[in-house]
TORKE-415090 format. One record per atom (N, C-alpha, C, O): x, y, z; residue in one letter. Coordinates in pm, whole numbers, plus 50000, padded with zeros to 5 digits. Each point is the difference from the previous one (the first is absolute). Example, Ala and Ser with C-alpha at 12.3 -4.5 7.8 and 13.67 -1.06 7.14 Angstrom:
<rs>
513194943150780a 499115011950000a 500905012050000a 501044999850066a 498615010749862s 500825011950006s 499235010950073s 500515011150017s 
</rs>
This chain:
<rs>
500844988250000x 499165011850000x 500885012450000x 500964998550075x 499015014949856x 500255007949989x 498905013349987x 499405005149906x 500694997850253x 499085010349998x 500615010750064x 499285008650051x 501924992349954x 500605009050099x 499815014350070x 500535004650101x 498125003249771x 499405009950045x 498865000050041x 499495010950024x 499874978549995x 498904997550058x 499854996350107x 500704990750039x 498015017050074x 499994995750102x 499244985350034x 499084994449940x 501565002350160x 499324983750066x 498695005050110x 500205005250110x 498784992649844x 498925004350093x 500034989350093x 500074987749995x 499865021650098x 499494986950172x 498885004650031x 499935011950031x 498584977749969x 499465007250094x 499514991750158x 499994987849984x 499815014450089x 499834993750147x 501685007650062x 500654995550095x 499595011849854x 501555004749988x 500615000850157x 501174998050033x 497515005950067x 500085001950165x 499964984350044x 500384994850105x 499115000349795x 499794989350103x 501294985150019x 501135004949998x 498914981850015x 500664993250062x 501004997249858x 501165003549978x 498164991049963x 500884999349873x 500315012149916x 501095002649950x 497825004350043x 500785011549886x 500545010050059x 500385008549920x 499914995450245x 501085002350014x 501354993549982x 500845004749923x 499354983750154x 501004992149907x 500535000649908x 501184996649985x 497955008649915x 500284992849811x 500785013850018x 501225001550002x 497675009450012x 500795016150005x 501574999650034x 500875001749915x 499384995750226x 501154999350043x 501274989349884x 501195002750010x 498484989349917x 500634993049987x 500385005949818x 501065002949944x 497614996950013x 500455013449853x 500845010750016x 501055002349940x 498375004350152x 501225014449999x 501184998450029x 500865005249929x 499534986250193x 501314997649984x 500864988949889x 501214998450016x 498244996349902x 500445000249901x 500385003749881x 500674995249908x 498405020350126x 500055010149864x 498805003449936x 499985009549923x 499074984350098x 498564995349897x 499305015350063x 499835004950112x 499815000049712x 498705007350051x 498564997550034x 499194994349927x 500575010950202x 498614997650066x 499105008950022x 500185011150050x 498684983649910x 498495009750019x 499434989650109x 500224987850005x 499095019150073x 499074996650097x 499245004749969x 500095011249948x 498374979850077x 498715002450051x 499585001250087x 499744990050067x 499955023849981x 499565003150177x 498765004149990x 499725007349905x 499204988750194x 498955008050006x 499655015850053x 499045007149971x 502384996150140x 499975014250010x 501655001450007x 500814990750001x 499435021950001x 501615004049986x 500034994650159x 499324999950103x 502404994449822x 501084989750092x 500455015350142x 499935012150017x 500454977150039x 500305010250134x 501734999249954x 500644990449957x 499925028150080x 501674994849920x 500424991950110x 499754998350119x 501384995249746x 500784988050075x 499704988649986x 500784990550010x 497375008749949x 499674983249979x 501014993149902x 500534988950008x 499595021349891x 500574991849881x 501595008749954x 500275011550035x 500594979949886x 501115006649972x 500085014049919x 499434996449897x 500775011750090x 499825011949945x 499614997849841x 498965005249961x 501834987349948x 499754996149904x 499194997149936x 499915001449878x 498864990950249x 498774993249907x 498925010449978x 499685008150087x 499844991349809x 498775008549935x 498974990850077x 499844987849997x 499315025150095x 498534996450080x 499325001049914x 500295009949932x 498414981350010x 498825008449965x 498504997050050x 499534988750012x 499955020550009x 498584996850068x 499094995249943x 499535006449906x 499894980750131x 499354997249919x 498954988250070x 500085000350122x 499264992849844x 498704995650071x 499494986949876x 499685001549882x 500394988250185x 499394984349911x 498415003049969x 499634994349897x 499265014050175x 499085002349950x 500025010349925x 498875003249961x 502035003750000x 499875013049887x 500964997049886x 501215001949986x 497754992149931x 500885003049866x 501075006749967x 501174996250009x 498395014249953x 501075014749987x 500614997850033x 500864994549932x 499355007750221x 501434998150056x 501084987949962x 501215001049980x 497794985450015x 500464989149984x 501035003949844x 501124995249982x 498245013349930x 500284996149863x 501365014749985x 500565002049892x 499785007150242x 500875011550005x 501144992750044x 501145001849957x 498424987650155x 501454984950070x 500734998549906x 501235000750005x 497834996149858x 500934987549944x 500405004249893x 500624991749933x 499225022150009x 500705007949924x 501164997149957x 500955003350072x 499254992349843x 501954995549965x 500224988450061x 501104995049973x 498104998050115x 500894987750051x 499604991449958x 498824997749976x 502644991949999x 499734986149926x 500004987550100x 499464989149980x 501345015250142x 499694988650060x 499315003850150x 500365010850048x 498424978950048x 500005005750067x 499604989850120x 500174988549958x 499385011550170x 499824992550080x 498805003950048x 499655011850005x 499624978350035x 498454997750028x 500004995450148x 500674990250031x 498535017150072x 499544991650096x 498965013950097x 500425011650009x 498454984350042x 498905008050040x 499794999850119x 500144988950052x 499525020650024x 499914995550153x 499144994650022x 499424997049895x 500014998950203x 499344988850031x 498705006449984x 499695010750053x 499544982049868x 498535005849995x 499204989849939x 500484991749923x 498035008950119x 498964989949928x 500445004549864x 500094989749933x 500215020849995x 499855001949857x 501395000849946x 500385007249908x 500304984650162x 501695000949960x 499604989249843x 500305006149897x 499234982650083x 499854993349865x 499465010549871x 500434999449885x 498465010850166x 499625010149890x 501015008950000x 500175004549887x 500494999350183x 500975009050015x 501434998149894x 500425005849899x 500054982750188x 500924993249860x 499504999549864x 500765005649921x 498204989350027x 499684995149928x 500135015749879x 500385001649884x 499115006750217x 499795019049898x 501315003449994x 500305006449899x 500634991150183x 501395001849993x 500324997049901x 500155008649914x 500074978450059x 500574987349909x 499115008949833x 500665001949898x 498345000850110x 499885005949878x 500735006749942x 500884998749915x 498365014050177x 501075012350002x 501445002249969x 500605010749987x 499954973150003x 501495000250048x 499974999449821x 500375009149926x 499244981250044x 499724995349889x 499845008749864x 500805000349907x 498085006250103x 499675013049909x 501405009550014x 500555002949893x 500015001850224x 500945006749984x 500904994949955x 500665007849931x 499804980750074x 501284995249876x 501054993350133x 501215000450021x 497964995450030x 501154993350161x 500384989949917x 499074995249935x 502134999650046x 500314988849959x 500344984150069x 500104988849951x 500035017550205x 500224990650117x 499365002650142x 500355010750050x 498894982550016x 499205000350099x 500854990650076x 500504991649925x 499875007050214x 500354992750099x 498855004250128x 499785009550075x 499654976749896x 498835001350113x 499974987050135x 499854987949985x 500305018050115x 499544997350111x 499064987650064x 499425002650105x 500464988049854x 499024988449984x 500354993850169x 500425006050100x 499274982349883x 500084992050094x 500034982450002x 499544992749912x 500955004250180x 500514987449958x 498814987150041x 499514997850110x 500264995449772x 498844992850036x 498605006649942x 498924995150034x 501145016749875x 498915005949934x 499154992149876x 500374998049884x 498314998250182x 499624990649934x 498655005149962x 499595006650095x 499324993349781x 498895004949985x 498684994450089x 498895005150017x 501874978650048x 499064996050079x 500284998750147x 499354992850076x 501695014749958x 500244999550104x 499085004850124x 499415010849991x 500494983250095x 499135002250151x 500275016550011x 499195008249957x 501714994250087x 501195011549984x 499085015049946x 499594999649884x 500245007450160x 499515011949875x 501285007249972x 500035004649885x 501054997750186x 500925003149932x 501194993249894x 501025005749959x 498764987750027x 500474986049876x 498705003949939x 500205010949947x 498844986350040x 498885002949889x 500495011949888x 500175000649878x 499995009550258x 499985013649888x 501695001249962x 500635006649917x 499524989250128x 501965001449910x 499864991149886x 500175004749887x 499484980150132x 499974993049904x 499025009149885x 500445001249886x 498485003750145x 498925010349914x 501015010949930x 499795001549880x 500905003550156x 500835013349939x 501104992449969x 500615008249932x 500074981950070x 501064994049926x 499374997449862x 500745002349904x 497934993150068x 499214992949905x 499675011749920x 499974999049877x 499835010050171x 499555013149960x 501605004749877x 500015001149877x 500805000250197x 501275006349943x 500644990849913x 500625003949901x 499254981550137x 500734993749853x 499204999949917x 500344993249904x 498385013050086x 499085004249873x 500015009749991x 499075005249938x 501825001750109x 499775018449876x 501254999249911x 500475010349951x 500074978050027x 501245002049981x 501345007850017x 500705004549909x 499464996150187x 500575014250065x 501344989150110x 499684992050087x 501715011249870x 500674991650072x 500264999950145x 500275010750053x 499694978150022x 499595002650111x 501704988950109x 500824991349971x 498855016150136x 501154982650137x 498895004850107x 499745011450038x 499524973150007x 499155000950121x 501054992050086x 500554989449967x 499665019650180x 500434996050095x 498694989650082x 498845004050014x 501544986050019x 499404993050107x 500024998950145x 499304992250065x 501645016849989x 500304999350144x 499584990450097x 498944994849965x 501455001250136x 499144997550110x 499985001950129x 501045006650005x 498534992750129x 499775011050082x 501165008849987x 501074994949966x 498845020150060x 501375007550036x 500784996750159x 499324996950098x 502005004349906x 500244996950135x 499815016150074x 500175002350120x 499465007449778x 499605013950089x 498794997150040x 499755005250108x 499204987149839x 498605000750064x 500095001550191x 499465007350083x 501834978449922x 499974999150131x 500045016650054x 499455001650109x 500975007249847x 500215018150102x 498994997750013x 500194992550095x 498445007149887x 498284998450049x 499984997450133x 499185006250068x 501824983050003x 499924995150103x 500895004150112x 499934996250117x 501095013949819x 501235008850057x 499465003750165x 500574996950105x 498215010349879x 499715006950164x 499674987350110x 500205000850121x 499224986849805x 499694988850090x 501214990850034x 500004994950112x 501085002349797x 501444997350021x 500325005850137x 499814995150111x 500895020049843x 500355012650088x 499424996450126x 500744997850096x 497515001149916x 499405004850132x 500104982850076x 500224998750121x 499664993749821x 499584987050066x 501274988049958x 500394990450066x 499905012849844x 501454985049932x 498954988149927x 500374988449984x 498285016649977x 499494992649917x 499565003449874x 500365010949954x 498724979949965x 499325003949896x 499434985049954x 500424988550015x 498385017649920x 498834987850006x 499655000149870x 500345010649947x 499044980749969x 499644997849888x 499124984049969x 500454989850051x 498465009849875x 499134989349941x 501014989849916x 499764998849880x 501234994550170x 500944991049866x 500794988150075x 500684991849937x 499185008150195x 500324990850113x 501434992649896x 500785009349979x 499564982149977x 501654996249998x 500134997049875x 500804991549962x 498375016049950x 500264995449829x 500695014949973x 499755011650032x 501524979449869x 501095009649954x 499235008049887x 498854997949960x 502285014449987x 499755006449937x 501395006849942x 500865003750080x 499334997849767x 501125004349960x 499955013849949x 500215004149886x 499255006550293x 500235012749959x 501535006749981x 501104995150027x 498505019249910x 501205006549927x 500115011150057x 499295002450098x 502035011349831x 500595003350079x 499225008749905x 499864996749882x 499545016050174x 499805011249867x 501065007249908x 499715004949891x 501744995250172x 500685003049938x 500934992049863x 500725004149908x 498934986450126x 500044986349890x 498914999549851x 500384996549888x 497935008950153x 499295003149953x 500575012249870x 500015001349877x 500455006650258x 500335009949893x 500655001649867x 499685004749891x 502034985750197x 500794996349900x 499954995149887x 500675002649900x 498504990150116x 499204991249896x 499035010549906x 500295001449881x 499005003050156x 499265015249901x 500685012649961x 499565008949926x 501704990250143x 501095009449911x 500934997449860x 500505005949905x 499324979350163x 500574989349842x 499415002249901x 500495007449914x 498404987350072x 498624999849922x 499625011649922x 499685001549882x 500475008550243x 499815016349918x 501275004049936x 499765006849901x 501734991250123x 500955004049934x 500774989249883x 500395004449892x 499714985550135x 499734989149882x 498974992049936x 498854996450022x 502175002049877x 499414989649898x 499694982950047x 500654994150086x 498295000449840x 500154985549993x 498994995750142x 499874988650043x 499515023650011x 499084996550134x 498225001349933x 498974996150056x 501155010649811x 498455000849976x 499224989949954x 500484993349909x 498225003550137x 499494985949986x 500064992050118x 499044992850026x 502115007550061x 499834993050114x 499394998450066x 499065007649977x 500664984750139x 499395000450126x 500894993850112x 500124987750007x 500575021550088x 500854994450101x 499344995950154x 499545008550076x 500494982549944x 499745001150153x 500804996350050x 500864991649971x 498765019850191x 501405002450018x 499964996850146x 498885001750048x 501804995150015x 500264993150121x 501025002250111x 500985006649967x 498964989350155x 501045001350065x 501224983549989x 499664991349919x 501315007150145x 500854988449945x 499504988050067x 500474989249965x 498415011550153x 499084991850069x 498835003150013x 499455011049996x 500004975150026x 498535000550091x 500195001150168x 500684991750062x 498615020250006x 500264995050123x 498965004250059x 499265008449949x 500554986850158x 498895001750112x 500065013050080x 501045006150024x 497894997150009x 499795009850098x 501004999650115x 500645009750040x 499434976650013x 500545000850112x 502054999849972x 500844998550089x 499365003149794x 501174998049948x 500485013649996x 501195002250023x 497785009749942x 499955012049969x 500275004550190x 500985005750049x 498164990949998x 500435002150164x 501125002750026x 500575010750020x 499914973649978x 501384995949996x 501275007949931x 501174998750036x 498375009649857x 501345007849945x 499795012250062x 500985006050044x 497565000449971x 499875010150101x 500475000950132x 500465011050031x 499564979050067x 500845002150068x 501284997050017x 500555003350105x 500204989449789x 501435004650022x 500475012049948x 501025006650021x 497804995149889x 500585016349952x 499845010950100x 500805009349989x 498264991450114x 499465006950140x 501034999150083x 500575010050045x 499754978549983x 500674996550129x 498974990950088x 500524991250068x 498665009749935x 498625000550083x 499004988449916x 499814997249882x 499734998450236x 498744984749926x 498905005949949x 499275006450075x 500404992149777x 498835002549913x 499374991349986x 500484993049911x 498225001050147x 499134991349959x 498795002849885x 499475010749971x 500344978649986x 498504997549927x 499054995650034x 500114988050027x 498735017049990x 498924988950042x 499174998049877x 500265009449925x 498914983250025x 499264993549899x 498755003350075x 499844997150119x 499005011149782x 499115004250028x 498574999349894x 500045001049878x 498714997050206x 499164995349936x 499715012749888x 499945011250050x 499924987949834x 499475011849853x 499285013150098x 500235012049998x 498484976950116x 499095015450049x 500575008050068x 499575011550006x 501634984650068x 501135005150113x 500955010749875x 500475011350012x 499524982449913x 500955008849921x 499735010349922x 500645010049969x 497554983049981x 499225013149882x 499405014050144x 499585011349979x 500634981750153x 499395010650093x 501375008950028x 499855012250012x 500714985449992x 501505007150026x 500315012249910x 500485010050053x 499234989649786x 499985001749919x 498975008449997x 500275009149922x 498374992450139x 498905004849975x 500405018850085x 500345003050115x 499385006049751x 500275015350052x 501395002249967x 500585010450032x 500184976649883x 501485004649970x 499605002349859x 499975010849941x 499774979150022x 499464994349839x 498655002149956x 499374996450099x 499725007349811x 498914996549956x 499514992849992x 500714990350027x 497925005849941x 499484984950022x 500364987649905x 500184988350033x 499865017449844x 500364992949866x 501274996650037x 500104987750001x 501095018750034x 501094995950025x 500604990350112x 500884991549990x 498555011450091x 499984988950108x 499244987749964x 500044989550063x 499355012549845x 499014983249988x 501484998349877x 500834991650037x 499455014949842x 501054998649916x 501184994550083x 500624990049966x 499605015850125x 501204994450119x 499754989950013x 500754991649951x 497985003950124x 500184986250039x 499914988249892x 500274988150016x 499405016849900x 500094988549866x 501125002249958x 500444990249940x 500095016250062x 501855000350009x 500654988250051x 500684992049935x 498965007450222x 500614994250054x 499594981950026x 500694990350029x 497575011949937x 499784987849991x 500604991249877x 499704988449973x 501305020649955x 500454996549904x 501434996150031x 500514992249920x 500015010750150x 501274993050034x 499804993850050x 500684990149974x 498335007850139x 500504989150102x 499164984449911x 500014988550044x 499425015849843x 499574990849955x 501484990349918x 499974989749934x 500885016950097x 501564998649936x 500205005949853x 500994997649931x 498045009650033x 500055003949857x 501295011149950x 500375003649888x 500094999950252x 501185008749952x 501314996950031x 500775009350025x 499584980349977x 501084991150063x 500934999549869x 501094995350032x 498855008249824x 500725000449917x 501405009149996x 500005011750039x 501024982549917x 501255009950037x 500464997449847x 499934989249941x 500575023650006x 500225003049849x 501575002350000x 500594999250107x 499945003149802x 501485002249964x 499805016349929x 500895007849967x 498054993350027x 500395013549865x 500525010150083x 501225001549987x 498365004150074x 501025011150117x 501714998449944x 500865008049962x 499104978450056x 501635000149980x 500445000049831x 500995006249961x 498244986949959x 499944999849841x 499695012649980x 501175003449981x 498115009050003x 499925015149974x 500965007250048x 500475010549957x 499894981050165x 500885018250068x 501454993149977x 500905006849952x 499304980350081x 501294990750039x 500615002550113x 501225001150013x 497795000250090x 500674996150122x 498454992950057x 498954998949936x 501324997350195x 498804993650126x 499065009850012x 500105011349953x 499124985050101x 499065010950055x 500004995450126x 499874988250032x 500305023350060x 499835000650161x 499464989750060x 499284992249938x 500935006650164x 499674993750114x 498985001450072x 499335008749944x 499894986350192x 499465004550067x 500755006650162x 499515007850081x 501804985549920x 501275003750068x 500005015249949x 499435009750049x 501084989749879x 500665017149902x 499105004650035x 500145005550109x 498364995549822x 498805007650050x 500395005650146x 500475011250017x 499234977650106x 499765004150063x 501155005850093x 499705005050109x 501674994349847x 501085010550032x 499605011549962x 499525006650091x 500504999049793x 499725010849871x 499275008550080x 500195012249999x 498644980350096x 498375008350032x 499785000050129x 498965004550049x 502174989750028x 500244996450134x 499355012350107x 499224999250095x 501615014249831x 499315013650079x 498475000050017x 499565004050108x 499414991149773x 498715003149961x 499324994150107x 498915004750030x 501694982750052x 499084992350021x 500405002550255x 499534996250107x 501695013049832x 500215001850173x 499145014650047x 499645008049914x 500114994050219x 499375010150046x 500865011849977x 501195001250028x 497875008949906x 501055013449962x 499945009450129x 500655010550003x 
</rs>
């Protein structure tokens, strides 16, 4: 690919991954546009990157983003209408002359899945290899940042609870995620793909404990908790759709459905992808009393 004057649109640009991706373009040189919904506070981003304001329900704006850019990255915040949302994106991207989409999917996205979030990824993957419009869907699976969710209950108590009692899971590092969607957007030979992407194990909750507290100093337990214990916990953090989406999340691992561990992390970037050790050195501060 040779686009060297063109910017790489991010949008979710604040959030877990497309900050990441941000951080990891600019210091390699790459020009970057962000999609923000209101102007960045200074400092969010490196001086370099072009902000622009802009909004997934407004056209216009959508169609001022993508102005000049050929390649770009897809992912929506969390919303019942994140599948329509993508889906007007992915047009939009299209009509403007995007030549490469790297989108955000998930691992295990199936049209019949229990899952509503596998429904609608698998729905907007289906969507985009029919506009003909070249595309790399990331598959991820859990982030090992999700765990910060649980940072103040760590901190306050040395625990954390979850619906998945001792079935593994081969979550990832977001910054691995990233690496992997900086490839994709700056080379060749990634369009058409579909990577899922993984951590270098499956491991258990109570394994995750276990690296938490040697990374602490201090004993981190897990307890295994019934879905209603967990969708009530949840209730006044999350919305309702999302917390029921949560727990079919999770009734989804512990059903072992996410126990798959991939190589591509290391085939895209050519190195490993993190640990749950590394993680939880890396994040060690996040999770002690400030």
């Amino acid at each position: 690919m040779n686009h060297t004057n063109s910017p790489i649109l991010i949008t979710g640009a604040t959030g877990s991954t497309g900050s990441a991706i941000v951080e990891n373009l600019t210091a390699a040189g790459h020009p970057v546009r962000v999609m923000v919904r209101r102007p960045p506070v200074a400092g969010v981003f490196p001086a370099a990157v072009d902000a622009v304001i802009a909004d997934f329900d407004d056209p216009r704006t959508l169609s001022a983003a993508l102005h000049g850019v050929r390649r770009a990255y897809l992912v929506t915040p969390s919303s019942e209408r994140a599948q329509e949302q993508q889906v007007q994106f992915a047009d939009r991207a299209a009509a403007a002359g995007v030549e490469t989409l790297v989108v955000l999917s998930q691992l295990g996205s199936e049209s019949t899945s229990p899952v509503r979030f596998l429904r609608y990824h698998a729905a907007v993957e289906e969507h985009i290899r029919n506009l003909g419009i070249g595309y790399t869907f990331l598959r991820p699976n859990l982030f090992f940042q999700g765990f910060l969710a649980f940072a103040g209950l760590i901190a306050q108590n040395g625990m954390f609870f979850a619906p998945i009692g001792s079935s593994a899971i081969s979550a990832i590092d977001v910054r691995d995620i990233a690496a992997v969607a900086a490839a994709a957007l700056t080379e060749d030979g990634h369009q058409g793909a579909t990577y899922t992407l993984t951590g270098p194990a499956a491991i258990t909750h109570e394994e995750i404990a276990v690296a938490m507290s040697e990374a602490l100093g201090h004993t981190v337990t897990f307890a295994d908790a019934p879905p209603e214990q967990f969708g009530a916990a949840l209730d006044g953090i999350l919305p309702a759709w999302q917390i029921q989406g949560t727990l079919e999340d999770y009734a989804h691992y512990s059903r072992g459905e996410a126990a798959f561990v991939s190589t591509a992390v290391n085939e895209v970037t050519g190195r490993p992808p993190r640990d749950i050790a590394q993680f939880c050195r890396d994040y060690a501060d996040h999770f002690r009393l400030q």
